[in-house]
C-alpha positions as CSV (number, residue, x, y, z in Angstrom):
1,X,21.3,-21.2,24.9
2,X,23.1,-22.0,28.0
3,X,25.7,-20.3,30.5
4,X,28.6,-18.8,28.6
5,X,31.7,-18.2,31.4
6,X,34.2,-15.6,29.9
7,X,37.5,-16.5,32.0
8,X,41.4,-15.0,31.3
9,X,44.3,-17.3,32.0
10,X,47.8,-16.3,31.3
11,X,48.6,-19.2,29.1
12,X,46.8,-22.3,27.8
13,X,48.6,-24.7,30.3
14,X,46.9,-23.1,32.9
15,X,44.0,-22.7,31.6
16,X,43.9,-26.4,31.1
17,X,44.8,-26.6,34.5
18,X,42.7,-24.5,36.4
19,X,39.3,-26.4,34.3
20,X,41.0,-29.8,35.4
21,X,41.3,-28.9,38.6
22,X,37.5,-27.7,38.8
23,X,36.6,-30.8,37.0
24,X,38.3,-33.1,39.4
25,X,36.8,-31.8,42.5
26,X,35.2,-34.0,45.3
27,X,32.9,-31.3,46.2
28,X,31.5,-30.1,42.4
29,X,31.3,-33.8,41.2
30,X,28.9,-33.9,44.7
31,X,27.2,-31.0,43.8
32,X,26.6,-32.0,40.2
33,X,25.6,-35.3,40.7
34,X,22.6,-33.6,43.1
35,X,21.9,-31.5,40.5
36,X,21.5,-33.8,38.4
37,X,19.4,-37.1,40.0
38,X,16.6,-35.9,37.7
39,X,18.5,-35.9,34.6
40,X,21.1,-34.6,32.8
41,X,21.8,-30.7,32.8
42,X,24.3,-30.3,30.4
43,X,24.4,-32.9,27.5
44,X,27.5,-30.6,26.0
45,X,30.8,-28.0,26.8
46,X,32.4,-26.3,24.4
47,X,35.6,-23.8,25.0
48,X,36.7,-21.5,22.5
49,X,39.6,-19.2,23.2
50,X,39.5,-15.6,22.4
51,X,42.8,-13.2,21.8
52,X,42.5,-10.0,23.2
53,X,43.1,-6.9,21.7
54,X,46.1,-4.8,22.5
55,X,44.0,-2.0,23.9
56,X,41.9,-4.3,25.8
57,X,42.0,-4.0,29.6
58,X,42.0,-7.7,30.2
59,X,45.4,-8.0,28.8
60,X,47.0,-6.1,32.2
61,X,44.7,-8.0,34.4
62,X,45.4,-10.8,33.2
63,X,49.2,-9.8,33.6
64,X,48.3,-8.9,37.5
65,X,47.0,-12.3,38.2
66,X,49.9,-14.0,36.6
67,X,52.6,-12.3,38.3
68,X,50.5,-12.9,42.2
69,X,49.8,-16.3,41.4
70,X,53.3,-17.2,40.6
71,X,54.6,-15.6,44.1
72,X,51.7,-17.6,45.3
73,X,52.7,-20.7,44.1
74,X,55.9,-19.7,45.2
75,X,57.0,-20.9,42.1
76,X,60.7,-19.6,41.7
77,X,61.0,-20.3,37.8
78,X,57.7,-18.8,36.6
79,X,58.4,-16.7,33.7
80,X,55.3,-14.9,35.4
81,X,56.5,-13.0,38.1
């Protein structure tokens, strides 16, 4: 067993972005490649995305972030907002 991360993102495009992004990073590829001088941490990632339920709370927060991170993107045709 490993670290399980349990992240919302309003769409699949962005969550696609958001893990390239991280991926991509001057700073984490540093980070990880000090983590790992000794060896490998982390031979495998899997993602696996989950629907939520209607009555599940994530579904408005997961609205809320949408609609700010639209205004800031200042992204003026975001179906988000």
């Amino acid at each position: 067993m490993g670290l399980i991360y349990i992240v919302a993102f309003p769409s699949v495009e962005a969550q696609k972005k958001a893990w390239k992004a991280f991926w991509d990073d001057p700073e984490w590829k540093k980070v990880k490649a000090d983590a790992e001088k000794d060896g490998v941490l982390v031979k495998e990632t899997k993602a696996k995305n989950l629907q939520a339920t209607d009555y599940s709370p994530i579904r408005e927060a997961t609205r809320r972030r949408s609609r700010h991170d639209g205004k800031k993107l200042g992204n003026k045709d975001s179906n988000l907002n």
